[in-house]
C-alpha positions in Angstrom: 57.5 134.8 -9.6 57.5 137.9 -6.9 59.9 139.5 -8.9 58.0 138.8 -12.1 55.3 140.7 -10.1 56.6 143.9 -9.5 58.5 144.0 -12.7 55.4 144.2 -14.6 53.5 146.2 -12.2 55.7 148.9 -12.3 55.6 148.7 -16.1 52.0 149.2 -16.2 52.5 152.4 -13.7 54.7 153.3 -16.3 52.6 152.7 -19.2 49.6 154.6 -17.3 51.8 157.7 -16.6 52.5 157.8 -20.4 48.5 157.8 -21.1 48.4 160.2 -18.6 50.8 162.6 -20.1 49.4 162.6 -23.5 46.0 163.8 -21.8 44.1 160.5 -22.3 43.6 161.1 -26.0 46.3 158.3 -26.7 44.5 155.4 -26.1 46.6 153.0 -28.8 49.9 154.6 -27.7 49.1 153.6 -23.9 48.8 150.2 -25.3 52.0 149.9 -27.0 53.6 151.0 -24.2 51.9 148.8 -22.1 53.1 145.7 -24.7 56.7 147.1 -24.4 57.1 147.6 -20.9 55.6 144.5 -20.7 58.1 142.4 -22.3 60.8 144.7 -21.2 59.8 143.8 -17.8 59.6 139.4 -19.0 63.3 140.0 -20.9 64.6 141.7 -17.3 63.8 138.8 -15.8 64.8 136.0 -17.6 68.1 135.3 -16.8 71.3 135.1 -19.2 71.1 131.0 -19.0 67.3 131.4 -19.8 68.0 133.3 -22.9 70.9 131.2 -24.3 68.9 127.5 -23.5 66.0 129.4 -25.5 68.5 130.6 -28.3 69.8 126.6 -28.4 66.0 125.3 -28.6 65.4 127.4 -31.2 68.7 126.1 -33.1 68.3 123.2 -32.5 64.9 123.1 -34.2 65.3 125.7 -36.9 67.7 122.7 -38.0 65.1 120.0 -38.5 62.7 122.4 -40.1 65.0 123.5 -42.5 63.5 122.4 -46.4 66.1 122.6 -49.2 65.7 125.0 -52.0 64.7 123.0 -55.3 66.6 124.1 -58.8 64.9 124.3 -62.1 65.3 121.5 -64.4 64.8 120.2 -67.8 62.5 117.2 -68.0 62.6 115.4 -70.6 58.9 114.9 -71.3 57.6 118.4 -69.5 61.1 120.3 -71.3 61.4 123.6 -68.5 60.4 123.2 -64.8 60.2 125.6 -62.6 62.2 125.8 -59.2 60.8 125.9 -55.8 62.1 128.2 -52.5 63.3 126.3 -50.0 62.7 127.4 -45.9 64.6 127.8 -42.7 63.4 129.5 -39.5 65.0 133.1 -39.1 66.6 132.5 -35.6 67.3 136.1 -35.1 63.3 137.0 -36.1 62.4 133.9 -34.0 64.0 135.2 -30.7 63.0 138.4 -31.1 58.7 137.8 -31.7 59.2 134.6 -29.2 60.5 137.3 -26.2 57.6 140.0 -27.6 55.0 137.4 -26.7 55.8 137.0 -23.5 56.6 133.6 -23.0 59.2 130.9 -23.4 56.8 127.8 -23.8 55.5 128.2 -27.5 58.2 129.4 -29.6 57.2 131.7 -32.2 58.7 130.4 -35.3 59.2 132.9 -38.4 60.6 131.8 -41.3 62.4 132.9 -44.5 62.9 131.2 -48.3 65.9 130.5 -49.9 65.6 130.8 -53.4 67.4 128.4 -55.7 70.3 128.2 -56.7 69.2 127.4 -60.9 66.2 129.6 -61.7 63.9 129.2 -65.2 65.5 131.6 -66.9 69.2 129.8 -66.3 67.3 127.2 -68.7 67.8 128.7 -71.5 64.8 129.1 -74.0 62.5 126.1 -73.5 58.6 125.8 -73.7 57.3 125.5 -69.8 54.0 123.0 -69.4 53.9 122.9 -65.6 54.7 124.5 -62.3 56.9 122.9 -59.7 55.5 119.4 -58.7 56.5 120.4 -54.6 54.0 123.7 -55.1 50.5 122.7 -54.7 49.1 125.7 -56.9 47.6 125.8 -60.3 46.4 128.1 -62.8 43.7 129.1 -65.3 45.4 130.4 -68.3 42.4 132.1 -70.6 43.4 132.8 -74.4 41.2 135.3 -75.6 41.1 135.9 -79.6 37.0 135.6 -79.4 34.2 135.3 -76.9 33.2 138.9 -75.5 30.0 137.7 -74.6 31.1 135.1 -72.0 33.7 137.7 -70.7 31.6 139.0 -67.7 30.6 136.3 -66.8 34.0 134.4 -66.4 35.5 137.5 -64.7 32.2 137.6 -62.3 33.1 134.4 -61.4 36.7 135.0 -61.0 35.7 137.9 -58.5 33.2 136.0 -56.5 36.0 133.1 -56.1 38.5 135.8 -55.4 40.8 133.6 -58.1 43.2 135.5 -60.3 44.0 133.7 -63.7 46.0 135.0 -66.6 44.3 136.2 -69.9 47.0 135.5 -73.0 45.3 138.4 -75.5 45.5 138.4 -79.5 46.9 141.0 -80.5 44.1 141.8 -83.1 41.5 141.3 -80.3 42.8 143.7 -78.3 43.0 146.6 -80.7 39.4 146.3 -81.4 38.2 146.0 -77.7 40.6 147.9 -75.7 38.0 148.9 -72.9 37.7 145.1 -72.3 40.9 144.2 -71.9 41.0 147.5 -69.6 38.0 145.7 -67.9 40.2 142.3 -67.2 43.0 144.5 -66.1 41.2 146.1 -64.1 39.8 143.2 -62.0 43.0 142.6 -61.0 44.2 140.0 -63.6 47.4 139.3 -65.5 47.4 140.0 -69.1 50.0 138.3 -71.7 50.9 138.0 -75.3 48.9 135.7 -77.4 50.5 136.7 -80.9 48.7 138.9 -83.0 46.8 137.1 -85.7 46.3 133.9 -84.3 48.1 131.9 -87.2 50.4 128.4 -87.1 53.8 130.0 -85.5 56.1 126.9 -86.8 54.7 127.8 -90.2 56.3 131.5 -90.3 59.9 132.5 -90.9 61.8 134.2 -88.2 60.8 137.7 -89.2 57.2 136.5 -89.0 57.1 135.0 -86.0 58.9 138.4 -84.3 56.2 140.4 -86.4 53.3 138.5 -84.1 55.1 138.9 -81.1 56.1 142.0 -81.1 53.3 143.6 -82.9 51.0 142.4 -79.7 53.4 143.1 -77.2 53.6 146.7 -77.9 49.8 147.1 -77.6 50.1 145.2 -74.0 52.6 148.3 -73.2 51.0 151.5 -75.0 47.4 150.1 -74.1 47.7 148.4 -71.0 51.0 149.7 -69.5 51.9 145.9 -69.2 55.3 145.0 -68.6 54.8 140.8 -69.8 56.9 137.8 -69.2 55.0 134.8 -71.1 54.2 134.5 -74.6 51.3 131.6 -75.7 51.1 129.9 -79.3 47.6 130.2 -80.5 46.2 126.7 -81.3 50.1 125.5 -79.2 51.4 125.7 -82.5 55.3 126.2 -82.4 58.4 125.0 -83.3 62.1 125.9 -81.3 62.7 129.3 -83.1 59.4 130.3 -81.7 60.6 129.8 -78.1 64.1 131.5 -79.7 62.0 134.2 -81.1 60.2 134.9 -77.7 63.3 134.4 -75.5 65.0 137.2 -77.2 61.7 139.0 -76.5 62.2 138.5 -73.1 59.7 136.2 -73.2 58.9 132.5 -71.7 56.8 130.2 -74.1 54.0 129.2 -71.7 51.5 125.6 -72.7 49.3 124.2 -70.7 49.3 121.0 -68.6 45.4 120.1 -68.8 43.1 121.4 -71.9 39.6 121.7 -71.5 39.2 121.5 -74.9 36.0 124.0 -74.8 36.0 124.6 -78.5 34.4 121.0 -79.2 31.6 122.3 -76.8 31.8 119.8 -74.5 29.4 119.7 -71.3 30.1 121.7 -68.4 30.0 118.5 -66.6 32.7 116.3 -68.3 34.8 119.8 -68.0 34.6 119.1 -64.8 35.0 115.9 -64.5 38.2 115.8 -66.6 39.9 118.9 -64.8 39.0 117.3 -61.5 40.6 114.1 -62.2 43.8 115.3 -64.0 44.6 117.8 -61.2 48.2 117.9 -59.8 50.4 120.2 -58.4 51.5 122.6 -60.5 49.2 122.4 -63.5 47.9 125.1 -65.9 44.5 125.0 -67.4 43.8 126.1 -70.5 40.2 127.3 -71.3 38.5 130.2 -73.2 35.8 132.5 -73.1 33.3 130.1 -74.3 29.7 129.1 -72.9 31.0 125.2 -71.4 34.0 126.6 -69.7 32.2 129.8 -68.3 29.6 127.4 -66.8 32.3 125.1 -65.7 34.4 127.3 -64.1 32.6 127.8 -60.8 32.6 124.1 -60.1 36.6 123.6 -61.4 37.3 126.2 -58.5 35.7 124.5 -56.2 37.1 121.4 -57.1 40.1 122.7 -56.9 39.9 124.4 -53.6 38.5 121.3 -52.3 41.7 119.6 -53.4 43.8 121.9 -50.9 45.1 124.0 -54.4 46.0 127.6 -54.2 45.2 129.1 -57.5 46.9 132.0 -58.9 48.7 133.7 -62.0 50.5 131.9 -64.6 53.5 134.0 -63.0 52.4 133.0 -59.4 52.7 129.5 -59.9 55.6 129.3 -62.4 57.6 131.1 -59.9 59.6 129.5 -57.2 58.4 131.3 -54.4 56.4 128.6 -52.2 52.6 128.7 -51.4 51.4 128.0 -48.1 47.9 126.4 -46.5 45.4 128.4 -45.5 46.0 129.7 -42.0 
């Protein structure tokens, strides 16, 4: 403990000399150095035993919190689901932050993912309906073919929730009101491809069905500068050359795990009520810019915050990459 003692005095003499010599002006660099002489002065002391019985505890319990990755598979109800990262403490990282804070007692544990080792795309073309069922996020996927009017207020909502959501766009739609999609943008959300006429996918040929694709995703790119990754069937109309049809689009074919089925005009309230009750891990809502899911919405995020959810992107939580709690 004496030793301890003069160690760190004379690295706050040190420290001070430093501020000194930079005229006083360096007020934040006198403090850094006071940090790192600091814990120069705590690793000088700990002994070579001290460091290696840390190095084991840490070891030892980066073992027990390791989580394994989780592949992608094919369900056979829910067809393509999403993988999930798995965790392990970075010992080296660990160490290293665990000796900066200046004590051996509470180890400072950092950690790092392991992606899988079977991703979404190693599926092979196959609709996707829900996230991973081990990632408690969902998402509000937003098809937008009509509805301007109920725009601002869904996206004021978004904002004052601080919730991003993902706005499929018909292609037609978005040539006529460019400055709105621009608008969406803008506010920080993603935009994706929601064909381009809004028809029936599985009743066009092959050349038809690339027409509606690729006729909206080049407005996403010369409009928007949008680099997509998800295609949505208007009305979830398709049929497997529609998910073939995407795929070599480099596309995914994106549904939805819970509709709110706002073009009956249902009440706010049984919105609500059946998005509360159906939520799971994973899910994506589908909704559109209509006047029972604009009022809805406020009270779905909530409900879903309330739940412990994360909410994000379609492409936040169809990827594999895990969410953690708040704080």
């Amino acid at each position: 403990m004496h030793i301890r003692k003069i160690g760190l005095a004379a690295a706050t003499v040190a420290a001070l000399l430093l501020f000194i010599g930079l005229g006083g002006g360096g007020i934040s660099s006198y403090i850094n150095a006071m940090k790192q002489n600091n814990m120069a002065a705590f690793t000088e002391e700990l002994s070579e035993s001290d460091k290696q019985q840390l190095l084991a505890a840490i070891k030892l319990e980066a073992d027990k919190r390791r989580e394994a990755p989780v592949n992608a598979r094919i369900d056979r109800v829910w067809k393509a689901i999403p993988g999930y990262n798995g965790i392990e403490v970075d010992v080296e990282q660990t160490y290293e932050k665990t000796l900066q804070s200046g004590s051996t007692r509470d180890i400072q544990y950092v950690y790092k993912e392991i992606p899988p080792a079977i991703s979404l795309r190693d599926l092979g073309p196959l609709p996707i309906y829900k996230g991973n069922p081990n990632k408690k996020m969902i998402s509000f996927m937003i098809n937008v073919a009509w509805g301007n009017e109920y725009l601002d207020s869904i996206l004021d909502t978004l904002d004052r929730e601080q919730v991003k959501a993902t706005f499929f766009l018909d292609g037609s739609w978005l040539k006529k009101n460019p400055e709105l999609a621009k608008k969406i943008q803008e506010r920080g959300h993603e935009l994706s491809n929601h064909a381009y006429s809004h028809p029936n996918m599985s009743q066009l040929n092959r050349a038809q069905q690339n027409e509606q694709i690729m006729k909206t995703e080049s407005l996403l790119k010369s409009t928007l500068g949008v680099t997509n990754h998800w295609f949505a069937p208007p009305s979830g109309d398709f049929n497997q050359l529609t998910v073939q049809v995407a795929a070599e689009q480099k596309l995914m074919t994106v549904m939805w795990t819970i509709d709110t089925v706002d073009w009956k005009k249902p009440s706010p309230e049984w919105i609500v009520n059946k998005i509360t009750s159906k939520l799971e891990p994973g899910a994506l809502i589908l909704m559109h810019p209509t006047a029972s899911s604009s009022a809805a919405l406020p009270a779905m995020i909530k409900a879903a915050k309330q739940k412990g959810y994360a909410i994000g992107t379609v492409s936040d939580t169809l990827s594999s990459k895990r969410v953690f709690p708040p704080g």
